[in-house]
DRENVEXTI-742713 format. One record per residue (C-alpha): x, y, z. Coordinates in steps of 0.25 Angstrom, whole numbers, plus 5000, padded with zeros to 4 digits. Example, Ala and Ser with C-alpha at 12.3 -4.5 7.8 and 13.67 -1.06 7.14 Angstrom:
<pts>
504949825031
505549965029
</pts>
This chain:
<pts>
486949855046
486849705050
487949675061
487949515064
489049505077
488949345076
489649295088
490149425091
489949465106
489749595111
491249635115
491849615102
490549705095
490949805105
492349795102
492149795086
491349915088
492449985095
493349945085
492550005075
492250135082
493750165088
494350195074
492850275070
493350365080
494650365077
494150405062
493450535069
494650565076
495350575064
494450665057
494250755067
495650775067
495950785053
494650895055
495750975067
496850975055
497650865066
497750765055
497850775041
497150655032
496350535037
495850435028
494450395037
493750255037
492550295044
491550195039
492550095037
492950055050
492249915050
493049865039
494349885047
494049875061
493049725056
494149685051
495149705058
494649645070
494449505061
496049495060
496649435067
497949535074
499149455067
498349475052
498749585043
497949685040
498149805029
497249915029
496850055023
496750175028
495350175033
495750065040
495850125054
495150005061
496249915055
497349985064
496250025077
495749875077
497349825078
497149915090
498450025084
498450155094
497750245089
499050335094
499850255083
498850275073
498550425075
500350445076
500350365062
499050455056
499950595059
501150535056
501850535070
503150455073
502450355082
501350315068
501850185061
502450265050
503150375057
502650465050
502850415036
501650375030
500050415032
498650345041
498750195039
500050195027
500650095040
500749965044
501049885058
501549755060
501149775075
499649775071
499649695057
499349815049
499749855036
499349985031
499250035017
499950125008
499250224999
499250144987
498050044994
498249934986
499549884991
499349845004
498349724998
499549654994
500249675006
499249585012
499449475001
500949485007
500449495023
499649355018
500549285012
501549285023
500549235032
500149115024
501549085021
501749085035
500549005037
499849105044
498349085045
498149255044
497449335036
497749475030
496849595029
497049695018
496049835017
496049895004
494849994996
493949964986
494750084977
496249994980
495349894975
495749934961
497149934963
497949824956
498549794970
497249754974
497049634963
498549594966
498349564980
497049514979
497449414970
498749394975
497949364988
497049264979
498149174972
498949164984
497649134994
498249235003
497549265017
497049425013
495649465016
495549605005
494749685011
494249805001
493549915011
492549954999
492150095005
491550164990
492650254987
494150254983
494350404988
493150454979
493250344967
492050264970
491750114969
491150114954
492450184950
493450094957
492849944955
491749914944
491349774951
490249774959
490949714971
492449734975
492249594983
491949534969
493349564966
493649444973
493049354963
494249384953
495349344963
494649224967
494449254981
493149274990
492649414992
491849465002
490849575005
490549645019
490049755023
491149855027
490449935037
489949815046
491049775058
490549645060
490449605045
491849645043
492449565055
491749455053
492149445039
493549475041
493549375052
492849245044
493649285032
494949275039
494649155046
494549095033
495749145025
496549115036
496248955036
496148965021
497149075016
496449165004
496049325001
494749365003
494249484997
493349575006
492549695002
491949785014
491049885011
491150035016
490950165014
492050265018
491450385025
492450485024
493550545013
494450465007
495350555016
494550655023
495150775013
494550695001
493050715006
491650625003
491250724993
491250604981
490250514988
488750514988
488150565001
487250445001
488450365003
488750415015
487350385021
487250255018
488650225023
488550305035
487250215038
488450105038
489350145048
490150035052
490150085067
489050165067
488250045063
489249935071
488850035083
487350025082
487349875080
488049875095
487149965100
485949885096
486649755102
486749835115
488349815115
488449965111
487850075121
487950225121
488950235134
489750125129
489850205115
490250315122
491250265129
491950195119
492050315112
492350395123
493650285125
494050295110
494150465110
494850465123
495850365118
495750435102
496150555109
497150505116
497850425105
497650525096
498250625102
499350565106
499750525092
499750685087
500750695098
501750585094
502850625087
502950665072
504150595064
505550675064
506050685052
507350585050
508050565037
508650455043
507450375048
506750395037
507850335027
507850215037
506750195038
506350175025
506850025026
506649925035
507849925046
508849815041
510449795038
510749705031
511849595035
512649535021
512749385022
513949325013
514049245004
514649105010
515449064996
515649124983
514649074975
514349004962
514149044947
512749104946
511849184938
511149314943
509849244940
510149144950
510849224961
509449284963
508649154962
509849104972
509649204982
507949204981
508249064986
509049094995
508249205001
507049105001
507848995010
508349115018
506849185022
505849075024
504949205025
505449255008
504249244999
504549244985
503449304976
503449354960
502849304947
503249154943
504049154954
503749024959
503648884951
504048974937
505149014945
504949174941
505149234927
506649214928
506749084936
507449154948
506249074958
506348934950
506248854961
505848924972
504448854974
504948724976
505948784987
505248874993
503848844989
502648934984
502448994997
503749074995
503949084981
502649144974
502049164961
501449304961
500149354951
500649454943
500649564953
501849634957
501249744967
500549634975
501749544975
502549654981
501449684990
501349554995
502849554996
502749675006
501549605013
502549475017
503649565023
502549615032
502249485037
503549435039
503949365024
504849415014
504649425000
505549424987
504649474975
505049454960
504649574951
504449484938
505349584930
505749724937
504849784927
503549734934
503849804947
503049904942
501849854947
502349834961
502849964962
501950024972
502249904982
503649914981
503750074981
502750114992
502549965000
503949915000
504750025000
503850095010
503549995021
504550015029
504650165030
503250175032
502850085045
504050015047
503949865040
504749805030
504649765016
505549645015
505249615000
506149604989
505649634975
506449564964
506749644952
507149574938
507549704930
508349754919
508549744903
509449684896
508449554891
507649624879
506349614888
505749764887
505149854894
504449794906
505449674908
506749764909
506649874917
507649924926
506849994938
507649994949
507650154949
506050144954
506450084965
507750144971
507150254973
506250204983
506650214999
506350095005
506549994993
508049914993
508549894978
509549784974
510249764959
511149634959
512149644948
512749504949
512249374954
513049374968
512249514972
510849454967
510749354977
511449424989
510749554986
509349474983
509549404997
510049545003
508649594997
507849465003
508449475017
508149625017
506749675023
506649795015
506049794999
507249764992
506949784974
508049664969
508349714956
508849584948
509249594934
508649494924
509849534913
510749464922
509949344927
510449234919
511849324912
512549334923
513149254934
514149264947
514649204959
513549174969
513749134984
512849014987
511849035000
511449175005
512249295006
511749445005
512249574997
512149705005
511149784997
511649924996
513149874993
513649894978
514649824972
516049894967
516249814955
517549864949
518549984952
519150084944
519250224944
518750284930
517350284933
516250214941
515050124936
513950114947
512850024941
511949894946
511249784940
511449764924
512449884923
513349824932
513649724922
513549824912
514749894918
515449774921
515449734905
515749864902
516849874910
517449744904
517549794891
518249924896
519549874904
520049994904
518950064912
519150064928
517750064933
517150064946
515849964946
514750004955
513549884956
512749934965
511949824970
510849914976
510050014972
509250054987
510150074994
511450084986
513050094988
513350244989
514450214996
515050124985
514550214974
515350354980
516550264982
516450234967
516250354964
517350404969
518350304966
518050354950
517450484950
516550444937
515350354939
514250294930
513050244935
512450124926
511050064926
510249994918
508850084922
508550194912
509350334915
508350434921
507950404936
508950264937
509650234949
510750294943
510350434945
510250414958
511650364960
512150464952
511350584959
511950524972
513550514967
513450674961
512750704974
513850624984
515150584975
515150734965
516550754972
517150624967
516650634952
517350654942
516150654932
514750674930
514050544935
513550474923
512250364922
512150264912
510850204911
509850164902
509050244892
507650304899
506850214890
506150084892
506949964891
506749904875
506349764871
507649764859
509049734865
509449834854
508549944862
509049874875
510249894874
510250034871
509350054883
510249994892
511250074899
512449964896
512250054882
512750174888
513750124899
515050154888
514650304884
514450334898
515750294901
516450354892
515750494897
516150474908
517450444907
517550564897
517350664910
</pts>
């Protein structure tokens, strides 16, 4: 192996090597403890260090940096204790995630490192968000993001890679190609004959090193930063590799020629980084020793230390908190009571006003921008605000998210408009197990609002009229609002903006331009949590949100004689119990009303929670009235019979038979 150290004198060779060899020895550790049954799994990058710790040393401390989980030299070159690290491994209290989540499934702001979740492709657009922040900001930085030649194949990988490219985002993509994705080889994941040629389709350069050569690595990291800083653009970077071990240890080598091996071995990235010091008389066998001597003594030490720290106790409590970022919320209101509006423009008033509130509030989804989104809410925006803020996303939903996540980790906020609820679907992963996650995990926010355009009642099918919210209230960690009216749209939209937890905005697209109310001018907040208590009476309670709170106020308009208690309740995550058992017992009969289909709504779940808290104060089964558990029809003849609204009189009239 050809090492060329340019300028480089002998103290920062010696220290590069030293870089190199600490988390070798580290990786030995680790095996030899997972040998004495002290540790349980360990996912080793033995023969990949050169990638992480080369790079790593080319960034510069205040640059982001997303690596894998054989990316040990990331988190040893930011110089993190080896005691913090080895806590975090066995899941003590004092690791970064307490105890909640495996090896390098963390992150730290402390060290600009942002660690990965299972899925692997994720943390790509992560990067796109880290990026744009920066050149918003007009930061001249550049964010490194790891990922395998097997993530390679995900779709996240081509969003954020060309995401990255349309945007000219500051991202060097580095793909550690090491042969294997667990045991799938190359040939089976890619059929290119590079993956750096992946680059030509995006329109960006792409660049080939050799993965296993320290000096080849940081000096390509550090010329290709110097350049995407002054002149802000992705680069795609393949290094070559070979991974050594298992996939994790327990998966074995068996799947891989022995040949391999001994052409790779020949290629050791510190074996081979260590001769070339010895042959430039820089490395000598006492000053070898020594170092190593220095790094058991200190491996010992550390590690030790670590499996005495103290494991997690068990806290219902703590762990329900800590699930969202630490924030109470303080409700502004209104200064005046408002003008005529529709919903439609309720929620394009309060966007705009969020935007003049939060210099830091990006605004990103498809035709958001000049086209002013598929329903208008954003038309002029961009002229206000200017493209900066207000962008046009490729179609992409799990990279915009992404990249909505990867803003709140460098300071920015982010709105993000779902075309039509429907399309969620494709950015589900982000929103489930990054979103909703974060915070629980290592401790940071995820202060990103997805906006929701949902429901039937427009003739529009399957795919455009979908009423999900059940997919996501049952995720801890995610906030869900359902305005029913145009007052609790803007103050529950700008309640959502000025919260730092993932809140899922619900807006129904049935009511954007039917409806209109009374809407203060200037900011003001709704407490998300709160429900409305509509009406009173006292044969019976209605406890509904979004479209079947108008359902039930139409209803109840033509049927005078009925004394019903109206429930909106406003949220879904959390919601008003309090408001709810009050209802409940002020009628003793309650029907729960939603648009979703029947089987697994919200609705069971508020039904489950009134049997298991109110039984004493009913006077009668509680009874749901929902739509039928079918897809959602084209036809308004087989739309209407879908929705609920159908079923709302006979449900009644049982109830009221009891």
């Amino acid at each position: 192996m050809h090492f060329d150290r340019k300028e480089k004198d002998d103290e920062t060779l010696l220290s590069l090597y030293k870089r190199l060899l600490y988390p070798r020895m580290v990786e030995e550790k680790m095996l030899i403890l997972l040998r004495q049954g002290r540790i349980g799994k360990w996912f080793s990058g033995i023969g990949q260090e050169a990638i992480a710790v080369g790079s790593t040393l080319a960034m510069k401390a205040e640059e982001y940096i997303l690596p894998m989980h054989r990316n040990l030299g990331v988190f040893t070159s930011r110089d993190i204790p080896l005691r913090n690290l080895m806590a975090q491994w066995q899941g003590k209290m004092t690791g970064f995630t307490k105890g909640r989540d495996r090896s390098f499934h963390f992150g730290t702001q402390a060290h600009k490192i942002i660690g990965m979740i299972s899925h692997l492709g994720p943390q790509l657009a992560l990067a796109d968000g880290i990026a744009l922040a920066d050149l918003i900001a007009g930061k001249e930085l550049a964010t490194l993001v790891f990922t395998g030649e097997g993530a390679t194949s995900e779709g996240d990988f081509h969003e954020a890679v060309n995401v990255a490219s349309v945007w000219n985002l500051p991202v060097i993509f580095l793909i550690e190609n090491n042969g294997y994705g667990l045991s799938t080889p190359v040939n089976e994941q890619f059929n290119c004959e590079h993956l750096v040629d992946k680059a030509i389709g995006y329109g960006i350069e792409g660049i080939q090193i050799d993965g296993n050569n320290v000096l080849e690595v940081f000096d390509a990291i550090t010329e290709i930063t110097a350049s995407i800083r002054a002149n802000p653009r992705p680069v795609l970077l393949e290094c070559l590799t070979f991974r050594m071990r298992g996939h994790e240890e327990a998966s074995g080598t068996k799947y891989v020629p022995p040949h391999l091996f001994e052409e790779w071995s020949a290629k050791d990235p510190v074996k081979t980084f260590e001769h070339y010091l010895f042959e430039q008389h820089i490395l000598t066998d006492d000053l070898l020793e020594e170092i190593k001597a220095e790094f058991k003594t200190e491996l010992d030490k550390e590690t030790e230390q670590a499996f005495n720290d103290a494991d997690p106790e068990p806290s219902a409590a703590t762990e329900l908190t800590d699930m969202y970022y630490p924030y109470i919320q303080q409700v502004t209101g209104p200064v005046d009571q408002g003008t005529e509006i529709r919903y439609i423009d309720a929620i394009s008033d309060g966007l705009r006003i969020g935007m003049q509130q939060h210099s830091n509030l990006v605004i990103m989804g498809q035709d958001v921008a000049e086209y002013g989104g598929a329903f208008k809410i954003t038309a002029g925006f961009v002229e206000e605000f200017g493209k900066a803020r207000v962008r046009n996303t490729p179609i992409c939903e799990s990279a915009i998210v992404g990249t909505g996540q990867g803003l709140s980790i460098n300071g920015y906020k982010a709105v993000v408009e779902m075309q039509f609820a429907d399309f969620v679907t494709c950015g589900f992963n982000q929103i489930i197990n990054n979103l909703a996650k974060t915070h629980y995990r290592w401790g940071e926010k995820a202060d990103v609002v997805v906006r929701m355009p949902t429901g039937a009642g427009t003739g529009a099918g399957p795919f455009h009229s979908q009423s999900n919210e059940a997919w996501f209230t049952k995720t801890p960690g995610l906030k869900i609002v359902y305005p029913a009216f145009p007052y609790d749209a803007k103050g529950l939209l700008l309640a959502a903006i000025e919260d730092p937890n993932p809140v899922i905005y619900f807006e129904h697209k049935y009511l954007y331009r039917s409806l209109s109310g009374p809407v203060p001018s200037g900011y003001y907040t709704i407490e998300i949590g709160k429900a409305n208590w509509l009406k009173k009476g006292n044969q019976l309670t209605i406890i509904t949100y979004g479209l079947g709170v108008h359902w039930s106020l139409s209803y109840l308009e033509d049927h005078p004689d009925l004394s019903v208690s109206l429930i909106d309740l406003c949220s879904l995550q959390p919601w008003d119990k309090e408001t709810v058992a009050a209802a409940v017992k002020s009628t003793g009969r309650v029907i729960i009303l939603h648009e979703d289909t029947l089987s697994s709504g919200f609705g069971a779940e508020i039904a489950a929670w009134i049997g298991e808290h109110c039984f004493t104060d009913l006077d009668a089964p509680v009874m749901r009235c929902a739509s039928l558990d079918t897809a959602i029809p084209m036809s308004k003849i087989l739309e209407d019979q879908f929705l609920a609204k159908n079923r709302l009189h006979e449900t009644i009239l049982k109830l009221m038979a009891w």
